[in-house]
C-alpha positions as CSV (number, residue, x, y, z in Angstrom):
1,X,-16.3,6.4,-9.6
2,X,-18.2,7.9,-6.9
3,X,-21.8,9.3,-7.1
4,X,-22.6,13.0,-6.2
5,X,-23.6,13.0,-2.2
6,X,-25.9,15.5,-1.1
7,X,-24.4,16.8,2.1
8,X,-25.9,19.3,4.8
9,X,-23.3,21.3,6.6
10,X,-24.6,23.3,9.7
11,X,-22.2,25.5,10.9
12,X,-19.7,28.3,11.4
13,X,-18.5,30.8,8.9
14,X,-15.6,32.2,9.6
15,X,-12.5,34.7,8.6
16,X,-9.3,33.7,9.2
17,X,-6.8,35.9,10.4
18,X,-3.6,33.6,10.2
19,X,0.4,35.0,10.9
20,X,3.1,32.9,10.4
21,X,6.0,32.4,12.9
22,X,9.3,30.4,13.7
23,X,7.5,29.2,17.1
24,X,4.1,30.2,18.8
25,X,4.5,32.9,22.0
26,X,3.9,31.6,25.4
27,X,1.4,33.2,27.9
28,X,3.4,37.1,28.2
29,X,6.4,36.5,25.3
30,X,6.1,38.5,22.3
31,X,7.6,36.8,19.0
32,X,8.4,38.3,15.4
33,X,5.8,36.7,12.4
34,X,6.9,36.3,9.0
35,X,3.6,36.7,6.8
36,X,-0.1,37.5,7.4
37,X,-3.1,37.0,5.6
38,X,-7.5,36.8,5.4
39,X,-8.7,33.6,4.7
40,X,-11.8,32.5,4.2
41,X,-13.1,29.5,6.9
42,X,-15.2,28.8,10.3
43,X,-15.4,24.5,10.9
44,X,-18.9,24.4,9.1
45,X,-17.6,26.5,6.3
46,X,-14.5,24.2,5.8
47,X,-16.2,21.4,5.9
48,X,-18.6,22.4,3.4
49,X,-15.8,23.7,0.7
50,X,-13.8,20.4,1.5
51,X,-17.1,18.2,0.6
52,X,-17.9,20.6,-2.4
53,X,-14.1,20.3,-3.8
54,X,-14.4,16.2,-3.5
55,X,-17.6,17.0,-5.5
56,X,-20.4,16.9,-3.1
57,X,-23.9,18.6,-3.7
58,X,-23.5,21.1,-0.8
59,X,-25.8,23.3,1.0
60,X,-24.8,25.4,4.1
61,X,-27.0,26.2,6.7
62,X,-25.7,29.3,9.4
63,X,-24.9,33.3,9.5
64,X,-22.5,36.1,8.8
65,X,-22.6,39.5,9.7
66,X,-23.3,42.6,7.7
67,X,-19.5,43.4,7.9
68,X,-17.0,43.9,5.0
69,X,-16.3,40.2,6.5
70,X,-19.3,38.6,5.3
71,X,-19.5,40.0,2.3
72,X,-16.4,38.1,1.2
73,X,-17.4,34.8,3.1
74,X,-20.5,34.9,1.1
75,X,-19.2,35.6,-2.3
76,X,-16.4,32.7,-1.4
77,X,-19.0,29.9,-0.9
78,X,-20.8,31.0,-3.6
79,X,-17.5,30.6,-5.9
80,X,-17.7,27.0,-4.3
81,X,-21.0,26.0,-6.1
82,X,-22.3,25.9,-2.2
83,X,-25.9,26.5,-1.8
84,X,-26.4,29.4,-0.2
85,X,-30.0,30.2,0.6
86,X,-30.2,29.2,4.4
87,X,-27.0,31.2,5.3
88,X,-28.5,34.4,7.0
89,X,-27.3,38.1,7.2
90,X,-27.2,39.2,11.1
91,X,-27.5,42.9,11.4
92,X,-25.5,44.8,14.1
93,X,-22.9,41.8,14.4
94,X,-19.7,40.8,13.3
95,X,-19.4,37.6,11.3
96,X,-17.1,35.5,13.3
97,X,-13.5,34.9,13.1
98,X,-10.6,33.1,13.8
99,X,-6.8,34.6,14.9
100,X,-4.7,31.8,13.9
101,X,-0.9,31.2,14.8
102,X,1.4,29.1,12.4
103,X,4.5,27.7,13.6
104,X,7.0,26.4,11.2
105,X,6.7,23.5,12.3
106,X,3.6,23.3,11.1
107,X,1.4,23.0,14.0
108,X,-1.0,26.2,14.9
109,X,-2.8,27.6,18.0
110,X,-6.2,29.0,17.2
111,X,-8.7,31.7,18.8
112,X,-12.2,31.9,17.8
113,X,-14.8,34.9,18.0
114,X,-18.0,33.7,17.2
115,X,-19.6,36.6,15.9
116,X,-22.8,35.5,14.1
117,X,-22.0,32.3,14.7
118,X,-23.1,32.4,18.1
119,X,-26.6,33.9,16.5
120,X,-27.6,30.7,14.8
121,X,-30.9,29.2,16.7
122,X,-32.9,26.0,16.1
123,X,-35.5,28.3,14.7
124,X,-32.8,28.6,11.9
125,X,-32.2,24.9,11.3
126,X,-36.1,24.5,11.3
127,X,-36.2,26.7,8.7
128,X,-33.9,24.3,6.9
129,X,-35.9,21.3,7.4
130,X,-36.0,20.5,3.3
131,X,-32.6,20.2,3.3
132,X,-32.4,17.3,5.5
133,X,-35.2,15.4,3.8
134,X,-33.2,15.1,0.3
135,X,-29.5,14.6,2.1
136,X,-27.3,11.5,2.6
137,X,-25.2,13.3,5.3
138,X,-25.3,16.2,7.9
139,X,-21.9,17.4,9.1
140,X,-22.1,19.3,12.3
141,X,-19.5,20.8,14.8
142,X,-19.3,22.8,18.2
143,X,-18.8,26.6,16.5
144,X,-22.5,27.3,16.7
145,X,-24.7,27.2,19.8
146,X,-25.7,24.0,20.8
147,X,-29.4,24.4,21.0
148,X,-29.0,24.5,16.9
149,X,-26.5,21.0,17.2
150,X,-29.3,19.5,19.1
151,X,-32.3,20.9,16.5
152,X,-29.7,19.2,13.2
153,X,-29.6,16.1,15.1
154,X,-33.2,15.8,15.7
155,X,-34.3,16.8,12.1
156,X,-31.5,13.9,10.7
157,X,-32.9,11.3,12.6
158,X,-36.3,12.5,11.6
159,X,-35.1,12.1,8.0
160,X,-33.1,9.2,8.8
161,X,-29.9,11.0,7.2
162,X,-26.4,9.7,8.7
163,X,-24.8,12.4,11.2
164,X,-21.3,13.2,11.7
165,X,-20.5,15.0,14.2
166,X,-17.0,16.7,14.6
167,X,-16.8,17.9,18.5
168,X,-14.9,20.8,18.0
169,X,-14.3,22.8,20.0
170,X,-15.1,20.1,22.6
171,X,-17.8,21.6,25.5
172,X,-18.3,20.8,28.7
173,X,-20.8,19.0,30.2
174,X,-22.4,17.6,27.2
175,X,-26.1,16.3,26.9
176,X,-27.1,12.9,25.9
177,X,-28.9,13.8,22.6
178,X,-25.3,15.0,21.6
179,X,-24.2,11.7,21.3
180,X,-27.1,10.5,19.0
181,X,-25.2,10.4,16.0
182,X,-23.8,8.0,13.7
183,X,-20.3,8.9,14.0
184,X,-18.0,10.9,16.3
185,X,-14.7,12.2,15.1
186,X,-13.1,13.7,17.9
187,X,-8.5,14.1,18.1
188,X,-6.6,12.8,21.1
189,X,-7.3,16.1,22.8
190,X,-11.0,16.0,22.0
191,X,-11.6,12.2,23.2
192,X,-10.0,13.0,26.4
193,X,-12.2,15.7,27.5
194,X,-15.5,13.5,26.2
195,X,-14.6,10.7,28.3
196,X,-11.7,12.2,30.9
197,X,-9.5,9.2,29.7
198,X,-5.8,10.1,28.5
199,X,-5.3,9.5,25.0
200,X,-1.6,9.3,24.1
201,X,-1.4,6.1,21.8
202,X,-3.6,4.3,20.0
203,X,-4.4,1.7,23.2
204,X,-5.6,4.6,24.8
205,X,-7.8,5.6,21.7
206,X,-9.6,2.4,21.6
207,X,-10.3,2.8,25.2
208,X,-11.5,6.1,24.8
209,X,-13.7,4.9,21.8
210,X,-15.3,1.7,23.8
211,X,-16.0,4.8,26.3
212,X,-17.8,7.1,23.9
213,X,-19.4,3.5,22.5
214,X,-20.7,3.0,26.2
215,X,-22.2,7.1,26.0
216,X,-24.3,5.5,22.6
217,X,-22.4,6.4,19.3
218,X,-22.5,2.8,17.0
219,X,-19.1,4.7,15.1
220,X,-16.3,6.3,17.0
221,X,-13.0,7.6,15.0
222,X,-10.4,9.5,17.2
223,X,-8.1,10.8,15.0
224,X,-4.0,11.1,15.6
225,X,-2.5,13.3,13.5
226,X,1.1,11.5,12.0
227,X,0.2,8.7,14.1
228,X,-2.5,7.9,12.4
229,X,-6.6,7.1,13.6
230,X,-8.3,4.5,15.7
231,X,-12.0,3.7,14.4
232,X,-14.4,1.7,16.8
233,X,-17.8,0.5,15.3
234,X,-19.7,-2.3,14.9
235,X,-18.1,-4.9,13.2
236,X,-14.5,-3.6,15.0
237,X,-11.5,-1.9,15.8
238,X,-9.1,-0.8,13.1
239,X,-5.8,1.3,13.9
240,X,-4.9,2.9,10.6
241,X,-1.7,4.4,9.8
242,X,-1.2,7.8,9.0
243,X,-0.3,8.9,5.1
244,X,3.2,10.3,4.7
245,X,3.4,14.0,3.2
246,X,5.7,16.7,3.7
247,X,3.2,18.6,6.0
248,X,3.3,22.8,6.5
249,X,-0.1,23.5,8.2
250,X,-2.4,21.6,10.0
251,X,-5.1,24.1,9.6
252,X,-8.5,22.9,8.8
253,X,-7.4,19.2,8.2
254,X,-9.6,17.6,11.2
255,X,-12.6,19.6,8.8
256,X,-11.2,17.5,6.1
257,X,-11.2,14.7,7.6
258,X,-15.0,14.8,8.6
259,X,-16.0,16.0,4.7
260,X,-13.9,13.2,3.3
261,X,-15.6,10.8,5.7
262,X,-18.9,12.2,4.8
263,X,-18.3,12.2,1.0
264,X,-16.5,8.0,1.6
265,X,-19.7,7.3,3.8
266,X,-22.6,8.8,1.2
267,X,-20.7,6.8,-1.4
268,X,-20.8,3.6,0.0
269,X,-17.3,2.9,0.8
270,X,-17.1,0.1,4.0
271,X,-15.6,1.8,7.5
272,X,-11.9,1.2,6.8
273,X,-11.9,2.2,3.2
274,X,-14.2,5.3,4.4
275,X,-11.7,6.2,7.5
276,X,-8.7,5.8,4.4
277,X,-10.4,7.9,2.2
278,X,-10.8,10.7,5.0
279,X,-7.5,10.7,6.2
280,X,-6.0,11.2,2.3
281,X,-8.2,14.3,2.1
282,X,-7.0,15.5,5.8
283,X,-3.1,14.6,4.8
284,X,-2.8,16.3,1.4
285,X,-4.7,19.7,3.3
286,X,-1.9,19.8,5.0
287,X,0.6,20.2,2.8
288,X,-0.5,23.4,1.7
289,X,-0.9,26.5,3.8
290,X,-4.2,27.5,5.7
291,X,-7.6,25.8,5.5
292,X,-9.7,26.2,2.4
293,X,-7.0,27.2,-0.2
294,X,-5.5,24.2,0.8
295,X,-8.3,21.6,0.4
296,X,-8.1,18.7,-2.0
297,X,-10.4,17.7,-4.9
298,X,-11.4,13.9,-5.2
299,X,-9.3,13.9,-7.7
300,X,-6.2,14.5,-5.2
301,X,-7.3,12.1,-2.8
302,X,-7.7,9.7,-5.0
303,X,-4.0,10.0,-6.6
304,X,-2.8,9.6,-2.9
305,X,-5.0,6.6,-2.5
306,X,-3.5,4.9,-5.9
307,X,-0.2,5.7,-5.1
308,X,-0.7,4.6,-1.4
309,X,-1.5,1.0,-2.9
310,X,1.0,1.0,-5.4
311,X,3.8,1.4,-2.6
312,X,2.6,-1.3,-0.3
313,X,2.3,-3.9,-3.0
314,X,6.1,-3.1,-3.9
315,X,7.1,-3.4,-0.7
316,X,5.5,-6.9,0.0
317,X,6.6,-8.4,-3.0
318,X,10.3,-7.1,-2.1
């Protein structure tokens, strides 16, 4: 059994505005949706109810607006058991959302609006500083402004508490104090803008990864979707295979992946069994629609773990 990590999550909170269609529209086509509906996420806040639902200790550290919006982002973490306290109001300003498209297929095109997002400022993760003292793991992404990436980064290593850092969505021109984290968890697309490599298989993958090695991060994972993950650190390359699920929406799984890992890592699970563990968590969010309602509990991941094992014993001894 796992023990409780205590996991920082500095980040973006977000409403989701998600419509399902048969296929996306391209640039000028107009196509007919089937459903719509609100749901509650932003990358931080998804990570942060992904590591809470695997039963982390969670605090959030970032801002919502004083819309309607916020109002129900706050009460939703809250419902989470997520600590709350360094999540500020931002008057005048939207919280930020997300207009997401759904294909049928299962794949999804996403626009973000960072509302108060783009409000949070080292100043507020300086104000968190306690937090970082007493965690085993800060999970960061690109949704907030990146003087506030930098300012998590620096207080970690200050508290020597193990980064992950989900560069989503990717920027340009990064600096080199981005890459002074413990782990980087980009996808294909992701990994390709970091190092300008292509990344269409999983040789491609581990070249990108000895690339972002070379930029200074000891753990790279570039992650595949149904193909699977490459993971690059000190003691090797693994390419992992992908879990098989009857997939609906790929929303918010790359965030699972990242709490999984974080909740894996905190509980001292080696790099393979750690990268396993994520990807579980990532694959069953996907089987259910949109990002948070869909989010697995340890529990889940665990069952897909067991059952994992079971089938690739049977099949050796066939």
């Amino acid at each position: 059994m796992m023990s409780r990590p205590r996991i920082v999550v500095v980040g973006s909170i977000n409403m989701n505005l998600v419509y399902e269609a048969s296929v996306l529209p391209r640039p000028g086509e107009t196509v007919m949706g089937q459903n719509f509906s609100e749901i509650p996420g932003g990358k931080g806040a998804n990570q942060a109810v992904a590591s809470a639902r695997m039963g982390a200790d969670v605090s959030m550290v970032g801002r919502i607006g004083d819309d309607a919006f916020g109002k129900t982002l706050s009460r939703t973490l809250v419902a989470e058991g997520i600590r709350f306290d360094h999540v500020q109001i931002t008057h005048g300003c939207s919280s930020g959302l997300a207009m997401i498209g759904v294909e049928s297929s299962g794949q999804n095109a996403i626009t973000v609006i960072s509302g108060a997002n783009g409000m949070v400022t080292a100043d507020d993760v300086e104000l968190a500083e306690e937090l970082f003292r007493n965690a085993d793991v800060v999970l960061l992404q690109f949704e907030i402004p990146l003087p506030a990436i930098l300012k998590s980064i620096e207080l970690a290593r200050r508290h020597k508490v193990f980064i992950i850092l989900d560069p989503a969505p990717v920027l340009k021109h990064l600096p080199d104090d981005v890459f002074h984290v413990d782990v980087l968890c980009p996808n294909e697309t992701e990994a390709e803008a970091i190092t300008g490599l292509s990344v269409r298989n999983k040789v491609e993958a581990l070249s990108a990864a000895q690339r972002i090695r070379d930029l200074g991060v000891p753990w790279t994972i570039i992650t595949m979707g149904s193909s699977g993950a490459v993971s690059l650190d000190g003691l090797g390359c693994e390419q992992l295979e992908s879990f098989s699920v009857a997939a609906v929406d790929s929303t918010g799984a790359g965030d699972t992946f990242a709490a999984g890992l974080a909740i894996a890592v905190a509980s001292g699970l080696k790099s393979t069994e750690a990268v396993r563990f994520a990807s579980a968590a990532a694959a069953i969010s996907t089987v259910g629609r949109g990002a948070q309602s869909a989010m697995p509990t340890r529990d889940a991941v665990e069952s897909l773990l067991s059952q994992s094992e079971r089938i690739t014993r049977d099949n050796v001894s066939q």
